[in-house]
C-alpha positions as CSV (number, residue, x, y, z in Angstrom):
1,X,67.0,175.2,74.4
2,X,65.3,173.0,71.6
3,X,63.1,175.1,69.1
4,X,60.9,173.5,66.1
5,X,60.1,176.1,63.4
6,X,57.7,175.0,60.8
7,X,57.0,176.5,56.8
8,X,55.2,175.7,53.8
9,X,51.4,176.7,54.7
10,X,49.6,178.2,53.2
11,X,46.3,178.8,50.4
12,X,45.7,176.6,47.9
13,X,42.8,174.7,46.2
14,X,41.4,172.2,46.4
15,X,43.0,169.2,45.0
16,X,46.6,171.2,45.0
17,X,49.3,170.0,47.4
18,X,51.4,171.3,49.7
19,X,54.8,170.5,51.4
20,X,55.1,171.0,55.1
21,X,58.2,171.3,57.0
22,X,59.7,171.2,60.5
23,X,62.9,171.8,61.7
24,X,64.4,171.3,65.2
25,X,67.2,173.5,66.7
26,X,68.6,173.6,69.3
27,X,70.7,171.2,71.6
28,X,69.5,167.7,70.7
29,X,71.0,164.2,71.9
30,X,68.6,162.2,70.1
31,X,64.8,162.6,68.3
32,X,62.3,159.8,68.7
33,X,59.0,160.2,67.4
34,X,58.0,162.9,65.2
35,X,54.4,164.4,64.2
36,X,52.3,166.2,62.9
37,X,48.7,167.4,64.5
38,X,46.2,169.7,63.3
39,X,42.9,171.9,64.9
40,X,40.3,173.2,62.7
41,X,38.3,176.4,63.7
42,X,35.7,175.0,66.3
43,X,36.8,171.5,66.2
44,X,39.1,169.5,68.7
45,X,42.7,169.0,68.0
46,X,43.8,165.8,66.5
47,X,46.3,163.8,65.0
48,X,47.4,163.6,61.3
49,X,50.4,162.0,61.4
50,X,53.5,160.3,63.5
51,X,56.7,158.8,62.4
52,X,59.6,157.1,64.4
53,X,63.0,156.9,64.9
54,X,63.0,153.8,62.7
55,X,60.8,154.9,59.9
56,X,57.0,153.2,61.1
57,X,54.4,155.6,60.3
58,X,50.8,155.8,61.5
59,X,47.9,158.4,59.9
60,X,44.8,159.4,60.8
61,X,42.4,157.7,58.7
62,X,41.0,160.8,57.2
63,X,44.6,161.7,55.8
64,X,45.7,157.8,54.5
65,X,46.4,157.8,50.7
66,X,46.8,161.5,50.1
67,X,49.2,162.7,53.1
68,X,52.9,161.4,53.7
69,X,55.2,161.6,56.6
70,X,58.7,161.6,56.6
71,X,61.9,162.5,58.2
72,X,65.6,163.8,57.1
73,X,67.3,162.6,60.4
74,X,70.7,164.7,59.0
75,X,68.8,167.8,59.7
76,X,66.8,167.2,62.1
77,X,63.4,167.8,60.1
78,X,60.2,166.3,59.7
79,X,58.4,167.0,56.3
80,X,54.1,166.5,55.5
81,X,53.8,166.2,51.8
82,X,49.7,166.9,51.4
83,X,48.4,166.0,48.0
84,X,45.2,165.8,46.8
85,X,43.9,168.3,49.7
86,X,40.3,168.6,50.7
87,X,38.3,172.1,52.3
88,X,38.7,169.8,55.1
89,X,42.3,169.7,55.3
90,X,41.8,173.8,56.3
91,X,43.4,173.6,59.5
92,X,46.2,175.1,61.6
93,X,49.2,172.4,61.7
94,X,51.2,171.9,64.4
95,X,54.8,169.6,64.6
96,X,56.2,168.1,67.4
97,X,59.0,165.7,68.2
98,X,60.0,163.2,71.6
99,X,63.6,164.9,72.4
100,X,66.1,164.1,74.4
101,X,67.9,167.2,75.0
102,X,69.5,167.9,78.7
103,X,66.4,166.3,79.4
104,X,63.6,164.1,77.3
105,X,60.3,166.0,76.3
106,X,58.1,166.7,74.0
107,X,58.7,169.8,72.2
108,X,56.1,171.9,69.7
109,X,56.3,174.1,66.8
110,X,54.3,177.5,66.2
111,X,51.8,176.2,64.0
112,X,50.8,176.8,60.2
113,X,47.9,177.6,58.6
114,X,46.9,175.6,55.6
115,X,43.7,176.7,53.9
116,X,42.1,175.0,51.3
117,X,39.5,176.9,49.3
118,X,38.5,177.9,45.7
C-alpha cells in the first residue's frame, strides 16, 4: 500500500513563504512524475506544479517566479517552496505522484491548507 503524507501549511501573510512537503510510503518500485495541485473555496481544482523523474518542471502561470518544485528522490519526497505568497495562493494543496508500486497509478495526499491573510 503506497501512502503520500503532506506538511508545512499553514497561515501566513501575505508576502511570507512557506515550505510544503510530501512524502511517499509505502512499497514503491519507481516514482515518475510528481505534483502539486490546489482548489480554492468555490473555484475548480487546478494545477500548480509538476516535476519528473529527470528534473523538468512545468508551473501554472499564476505561480512562475515565486513557487518552486522539487524532489529528494532518496526519500521519496516532493517539496513546494512558496515565496512571495498572494491572498490568492489561499488554497487547499494537494500532492501526488505516477507510482509504480505492484502496480502503476497515481496516488494522492490528504491535502493542506495554506491561507494567506493579514
Amino acid at each position: 500500500q503506497v501512502q503520500l503524507v503532506e506538511s508545512g501549511g499553514g497561515l501566513v501573510q501575505p508576502g511570507g513563504s512557506l515550505r510544503l512537503s510530501c512524502a511517499a510510503s509505502g512499497t514503491i518500485f519507481s516514482i515518475y512524475t510528481m505534483g502539486w495541485d490546489r482548489q480554492a473555496p468555490g473555484k475548480q481544482r487546478e494545477l500548480v506544479a509538476t516535476i519528473t523523474g529527470g528534473g523538468s518542471t512545468n508551473y501554472a502561470d499564476s505561480v512562475k517566479g515565486r513557487l518552486t518544485i522539487s524532489r529528494e528522490n532518496a526519500k521519496n519526497t516532493v517539496y513546494l517552496q512558496m515565496n512571495s505568497l498572494k491572498p490568492e495562493d489561499t488554497a487547499v494543496y494537494y500532492c501526488y505522484a505516477d507510482i509504480r508500486s505492484f502496480r502503476r497509478s497515481d496516488y494522492w495526499g490528504q491535502g493542506t491548507q495554506v491561507t494567506v491573510s493579514s
